[in-house]
N, C-alpha and C positions, 0 to 999 in steps of 0.2 A: 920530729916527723909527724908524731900523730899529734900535735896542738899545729902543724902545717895544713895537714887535713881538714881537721875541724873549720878552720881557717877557710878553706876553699870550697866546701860545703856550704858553709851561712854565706861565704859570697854566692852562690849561684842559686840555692834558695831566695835571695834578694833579689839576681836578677830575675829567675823565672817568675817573681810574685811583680814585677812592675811589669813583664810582659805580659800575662793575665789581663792583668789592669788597662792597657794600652788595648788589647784584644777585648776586651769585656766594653771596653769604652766607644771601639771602634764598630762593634755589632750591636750598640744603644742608637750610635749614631745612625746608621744604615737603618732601623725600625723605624727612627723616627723622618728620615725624608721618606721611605717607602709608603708610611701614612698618608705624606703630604701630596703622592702621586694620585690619590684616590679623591680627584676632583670631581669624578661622575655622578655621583653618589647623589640620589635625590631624595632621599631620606628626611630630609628638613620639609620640604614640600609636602612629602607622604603623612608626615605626623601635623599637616593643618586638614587635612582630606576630614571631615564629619565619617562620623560611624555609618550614617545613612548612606553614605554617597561611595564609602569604600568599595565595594566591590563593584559597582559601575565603572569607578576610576579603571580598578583594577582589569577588569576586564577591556577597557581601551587601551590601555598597556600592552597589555601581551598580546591583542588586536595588533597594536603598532610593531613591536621585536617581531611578528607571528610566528609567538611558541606559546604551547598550553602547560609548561611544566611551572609551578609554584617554585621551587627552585632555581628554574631561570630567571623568574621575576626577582626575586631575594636578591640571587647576583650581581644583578640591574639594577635594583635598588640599593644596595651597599656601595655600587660603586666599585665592583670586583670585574667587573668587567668592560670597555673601552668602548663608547658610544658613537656611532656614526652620525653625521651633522644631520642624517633626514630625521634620525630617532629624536637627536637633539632639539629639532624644532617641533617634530610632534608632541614632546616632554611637555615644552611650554606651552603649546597651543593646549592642550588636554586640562595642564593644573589652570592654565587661562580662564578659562570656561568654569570653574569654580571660583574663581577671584585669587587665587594664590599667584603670587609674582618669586615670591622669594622661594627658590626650590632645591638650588644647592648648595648639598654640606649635608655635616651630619647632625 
């Protein structure tokens, strides 16, 4: 009886440890398309902007979303937030006007 037990213990310790695995595998996966949702992101463009010209840029930015908070802009810039097509084309007319073509990603 009690070498049965034992028995039935390392069996379910077995199974609960490949379901972890399965569950640990399956919450990798979900991170990583959730990344791949984050195509807004114009972070690539932001880091060709000159020092001199940052805060110009910047401030036609949040001209264009019109909002003053530095944390909206971040979110807008990351990519955390979902761009509508006028924003969209304001985006590239603005890095336009600097010479940047290449603007998203991160």
């Amino acid at each position: 009886m009690v070498a049965n037990r034992k028995f039935l213990v390392k069996k379910l310790t077995v199974a609960n440890t490949k379901i972890a695995k399965i569950i640990n595998k399956t919450k990798t996966m979900n991170k990583k398309t959730q990344k791949k949702e984050h195509s807004y992101s114009f972070e690539k463009g932001w880091s060709q902007i000159t020092v001199g010209n940052m805060e110009a840029v910047r401030a036609e930015i949040m001209a264009l979303f019109g909002f003053d908070s530095l944390q909206a802009f971040r979110d807008r810039k990351k990519g955390l937030r979902k761009l509508e097509v006028h924003h969209y084309n304001g985006l590239v007319e603005i890095f336009g006007k600097y010479g940047i073509t290449e603007i998203w990603g991160k």
